[in-house]
C-alpha positions as CSV (number, residue, x, y, z in Angstrom):
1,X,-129.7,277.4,44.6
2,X,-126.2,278.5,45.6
3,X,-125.3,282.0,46.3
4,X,-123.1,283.9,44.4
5,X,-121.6,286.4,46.7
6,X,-120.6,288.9,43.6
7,X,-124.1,288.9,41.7
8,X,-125.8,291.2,44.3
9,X,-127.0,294.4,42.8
10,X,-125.8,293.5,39.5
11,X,-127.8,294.9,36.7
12,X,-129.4,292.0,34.2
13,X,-131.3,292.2,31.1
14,X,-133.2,289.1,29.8
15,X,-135.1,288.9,26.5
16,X,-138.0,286.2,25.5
17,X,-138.5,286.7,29.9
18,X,-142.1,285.7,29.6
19,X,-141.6,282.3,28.6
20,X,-140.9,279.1,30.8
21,X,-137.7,279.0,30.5
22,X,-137.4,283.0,30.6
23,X,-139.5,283.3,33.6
24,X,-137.0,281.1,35.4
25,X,-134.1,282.9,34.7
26,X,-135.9,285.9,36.2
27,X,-136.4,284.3,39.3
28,X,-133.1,282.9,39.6
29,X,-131.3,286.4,39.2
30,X,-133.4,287.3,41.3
31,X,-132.9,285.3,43.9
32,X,-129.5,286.6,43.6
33,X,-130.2,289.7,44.4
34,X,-129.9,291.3,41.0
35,X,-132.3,294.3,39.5
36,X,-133.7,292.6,36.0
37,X,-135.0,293.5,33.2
38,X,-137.4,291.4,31.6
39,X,-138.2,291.9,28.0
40,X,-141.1,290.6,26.3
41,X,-142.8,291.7,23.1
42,X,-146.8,290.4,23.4
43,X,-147.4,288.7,26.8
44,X,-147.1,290.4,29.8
45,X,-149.0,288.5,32.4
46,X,-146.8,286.2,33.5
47,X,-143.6,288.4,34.2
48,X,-146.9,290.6,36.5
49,X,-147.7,287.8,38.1
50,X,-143.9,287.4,39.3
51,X,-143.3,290.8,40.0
52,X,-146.1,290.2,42.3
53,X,-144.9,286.6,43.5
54,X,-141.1,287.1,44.3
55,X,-139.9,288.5,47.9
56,X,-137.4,290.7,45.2
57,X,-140.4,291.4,42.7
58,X,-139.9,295.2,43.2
59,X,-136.2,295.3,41.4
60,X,-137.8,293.4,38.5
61,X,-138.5,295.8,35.7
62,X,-141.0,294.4,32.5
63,X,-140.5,296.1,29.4
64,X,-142.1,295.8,26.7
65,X,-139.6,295.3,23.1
66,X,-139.9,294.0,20.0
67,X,-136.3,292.6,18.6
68,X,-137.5,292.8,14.9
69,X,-137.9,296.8,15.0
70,X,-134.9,298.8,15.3
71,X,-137.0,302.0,16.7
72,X,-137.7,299.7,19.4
73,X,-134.4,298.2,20.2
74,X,-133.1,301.6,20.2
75,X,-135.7,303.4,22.6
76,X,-134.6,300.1,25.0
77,X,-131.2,301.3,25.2
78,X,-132.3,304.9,25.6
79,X,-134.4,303.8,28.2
80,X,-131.7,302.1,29.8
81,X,-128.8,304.3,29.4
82,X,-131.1,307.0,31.5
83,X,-131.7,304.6,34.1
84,X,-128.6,302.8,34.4
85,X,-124.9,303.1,34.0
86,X,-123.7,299.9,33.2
87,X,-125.3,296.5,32.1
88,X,-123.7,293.5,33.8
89,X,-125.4,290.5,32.0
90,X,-127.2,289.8,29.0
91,X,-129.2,286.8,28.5
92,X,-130.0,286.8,24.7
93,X,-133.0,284.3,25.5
94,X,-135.7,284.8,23.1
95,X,-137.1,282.5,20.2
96,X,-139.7,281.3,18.4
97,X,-140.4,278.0,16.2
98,X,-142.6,277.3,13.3
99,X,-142.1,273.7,13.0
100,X,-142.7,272.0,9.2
101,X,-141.1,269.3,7.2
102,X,-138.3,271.4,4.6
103,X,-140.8,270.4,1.3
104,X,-143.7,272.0,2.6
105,X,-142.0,275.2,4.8
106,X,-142.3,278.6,3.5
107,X,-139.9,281.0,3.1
108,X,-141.7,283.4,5.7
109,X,-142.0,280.3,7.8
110,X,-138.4,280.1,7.7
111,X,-137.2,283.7,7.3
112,X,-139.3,284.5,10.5
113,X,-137.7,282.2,12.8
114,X,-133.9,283.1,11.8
115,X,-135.5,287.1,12.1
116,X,-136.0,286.5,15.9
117,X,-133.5,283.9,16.9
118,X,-130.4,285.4,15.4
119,X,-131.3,289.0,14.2
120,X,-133.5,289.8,17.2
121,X,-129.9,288.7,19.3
122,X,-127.8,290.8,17.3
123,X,-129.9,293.6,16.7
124,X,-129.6,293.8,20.8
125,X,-126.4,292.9,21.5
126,X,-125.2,295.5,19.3
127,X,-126.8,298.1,20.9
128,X,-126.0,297.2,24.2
129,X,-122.6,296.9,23.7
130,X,-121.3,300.4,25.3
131,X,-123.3,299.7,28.2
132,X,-121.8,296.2,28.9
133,X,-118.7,297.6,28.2
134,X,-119.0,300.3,31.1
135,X,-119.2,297.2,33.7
136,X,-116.9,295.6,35.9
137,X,-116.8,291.8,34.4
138,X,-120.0,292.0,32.2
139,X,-120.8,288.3,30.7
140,X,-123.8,287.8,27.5
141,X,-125.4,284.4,27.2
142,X,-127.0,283.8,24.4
143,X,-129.9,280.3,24.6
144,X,-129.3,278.2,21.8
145,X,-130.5,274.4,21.6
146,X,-129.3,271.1,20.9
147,X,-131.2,271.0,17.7
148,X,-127.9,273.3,16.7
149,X,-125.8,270.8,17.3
150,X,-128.2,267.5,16.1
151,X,-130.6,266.7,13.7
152,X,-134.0,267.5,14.6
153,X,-137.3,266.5,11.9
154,X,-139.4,269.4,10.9
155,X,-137.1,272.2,12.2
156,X,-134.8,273.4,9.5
157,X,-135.5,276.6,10.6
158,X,-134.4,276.8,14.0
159,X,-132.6,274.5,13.7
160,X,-130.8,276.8,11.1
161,X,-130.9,279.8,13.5
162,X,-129.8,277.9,16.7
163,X,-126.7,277.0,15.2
164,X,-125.6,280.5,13.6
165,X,-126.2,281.4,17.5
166,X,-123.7,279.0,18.5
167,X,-121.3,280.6,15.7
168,X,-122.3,283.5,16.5
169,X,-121.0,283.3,20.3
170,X,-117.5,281.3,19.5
171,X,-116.7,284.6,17.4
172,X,-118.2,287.2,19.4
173,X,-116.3,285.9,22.4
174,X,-113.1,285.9,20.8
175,X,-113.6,289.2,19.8
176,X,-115.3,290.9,23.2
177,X,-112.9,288.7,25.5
178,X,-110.1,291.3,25.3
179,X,-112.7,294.0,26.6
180,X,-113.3,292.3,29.6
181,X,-116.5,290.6,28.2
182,X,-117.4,286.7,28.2
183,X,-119.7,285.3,25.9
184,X,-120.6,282.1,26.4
185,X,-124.1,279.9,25.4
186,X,-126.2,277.1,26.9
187,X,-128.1,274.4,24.9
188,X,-130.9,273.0,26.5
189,X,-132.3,269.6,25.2
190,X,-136.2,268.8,25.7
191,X,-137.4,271.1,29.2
192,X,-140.6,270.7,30.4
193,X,-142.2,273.9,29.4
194,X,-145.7,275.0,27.6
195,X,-143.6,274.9,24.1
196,X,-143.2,270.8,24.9
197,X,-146.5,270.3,25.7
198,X,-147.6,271.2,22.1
199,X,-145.3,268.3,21.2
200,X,-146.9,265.1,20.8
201,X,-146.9,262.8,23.6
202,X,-145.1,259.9,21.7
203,X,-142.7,261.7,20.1
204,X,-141.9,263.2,24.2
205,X,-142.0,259.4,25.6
206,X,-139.5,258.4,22.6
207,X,-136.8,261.1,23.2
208,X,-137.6,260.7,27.3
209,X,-136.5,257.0,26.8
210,X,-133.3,258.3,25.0
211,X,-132.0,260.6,27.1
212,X,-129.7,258.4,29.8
213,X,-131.6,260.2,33.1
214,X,-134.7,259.1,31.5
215,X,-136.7,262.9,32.8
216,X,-137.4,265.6,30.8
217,X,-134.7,269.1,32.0
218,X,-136.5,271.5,33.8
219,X,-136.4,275.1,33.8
220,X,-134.6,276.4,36.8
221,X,-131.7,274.0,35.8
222,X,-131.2,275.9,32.6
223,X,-131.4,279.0,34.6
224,X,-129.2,277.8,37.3
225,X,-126.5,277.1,34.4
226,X,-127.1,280.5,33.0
227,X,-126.8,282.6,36.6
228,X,-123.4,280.5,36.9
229,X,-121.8,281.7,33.5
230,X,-123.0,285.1,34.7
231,X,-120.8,285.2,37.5
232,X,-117.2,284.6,38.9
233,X,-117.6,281.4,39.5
234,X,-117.1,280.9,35.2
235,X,-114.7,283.8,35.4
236,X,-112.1,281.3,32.9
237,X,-115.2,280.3,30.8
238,X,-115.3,282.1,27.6
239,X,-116.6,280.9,23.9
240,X,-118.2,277.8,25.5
241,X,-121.8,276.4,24.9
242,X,-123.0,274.1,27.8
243,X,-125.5,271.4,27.0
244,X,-128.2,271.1,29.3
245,X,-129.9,267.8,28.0
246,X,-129.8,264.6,30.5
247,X,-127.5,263.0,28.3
248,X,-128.8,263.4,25.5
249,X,-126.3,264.4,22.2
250,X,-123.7,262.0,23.9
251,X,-125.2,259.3,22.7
């Protein structure tokens, strides 16, 4: 992975961290050199077992936060505002599904995804907002998906959510870009993760066969894509969502 010479030190906060595609991002920053802070709400192993694994484990800090509760949120930033002048990035990371064809979804089926995809993010974002401000060239990312931008069976839901998260970022940006603070978003198509292989194998072989590099994404290149909007490499990159999918919506 390339170097960024300015992303040494820099202080990063990542929620959803104990996922696939969160774990990679974790690794990436830091591989960059950067202290983290990984967020999770019910599964901590995994992050552990990095902290233990990475040559930079010691400046990665697992916290445990649940986005839904505001008590929580706020005793995060507490937390953070004792230990930390500044936040430098955000990656607004964290999401669930509850996959179900629109007739037989219920409402808390629904209501639950949108609570933790696009509430969760503002509910943080929000509160973080004085400390990004107090960096140099702070940058949020927010993870949305392609299913915000295409149809996708079975996910009205987050499909619903993803989307507002793409909104969501086109305003923010144009309203934060005049304090010095870029808000951009990536949308990663199908990424070999544990949340794939719940998918049926068919249904994975028949998108795999649509997408024009005929693979499957994989983690660290949705990670790479989010260290790069992160630094000053993207320093002219502002209200933007990448799509990280082989190919894939183009068609």
């Amino acid at each position: 992975m390339y170097q960024y010479n300015d992303m040494k030190d820099k202080s990063v906060l990542i929620t959803g961290a104990s996922g696939d595609i969160g774990l990679a991002i974790c690794a990436k920053f830091l591989d960059q050199g950067c202290h983290v802070y990984a967020l999770y709400n019910t599964n901590a192993a995994p992050l552990t077992a990095l902290k233990g694994s990475h040559p930079a484990g010691h400046t990665l800090s697992v916290i445990q936060c649940d986005l839904a509760d505001q008590n929580s949120v706020a005793a995060l930033c507490d937390h953070l505002s004792e230990v930390e002048n500044k936040l430098d990035v955000l990656v607004n990371n964290a999401g669930i599904v509850k996959d179900s064809l629109f007739a037989s979804m219920r409402f808390e089926e629904f209501s639950t995804v949108v609570e933790t995809n696009l509430f969760g993010m503002f509910r943080l974002t929000k509160a973080l907002l004085m400390l990004l401000r107090s960096a140099e060239s702070p940058a949020i990312i927010n993870v949305a998906s392609i299913t915000g931008i295409t149809p996708s069976v079975g996910q009205s839901n987050y499909s619903a959510s993803k989307g507002a998260v793409l909104g969501f970022t086109r305003t923010l940006a144009s309203e934060l870009a005049a304090y010095g603070i870029r808000v951009n978003a990536v949308a990663p198509g199908m990424i070999e993760s544990r949340m794939v292989k719940k998918v049926s194998r068919t249904v994975v072989r028949g998108i795999t066969d649509s997408i024009p590099l005929r693979r499957l994404g994989k983690c660290g290149e949705v990670a790479d894509t989010i260290v790069y909007l992160s630094s000053s490499a993207s320093s002219y990159i502002v209200g933007q969502t990448i799509v990280i999918d082989g190919g894939l919506v183009m068609r």
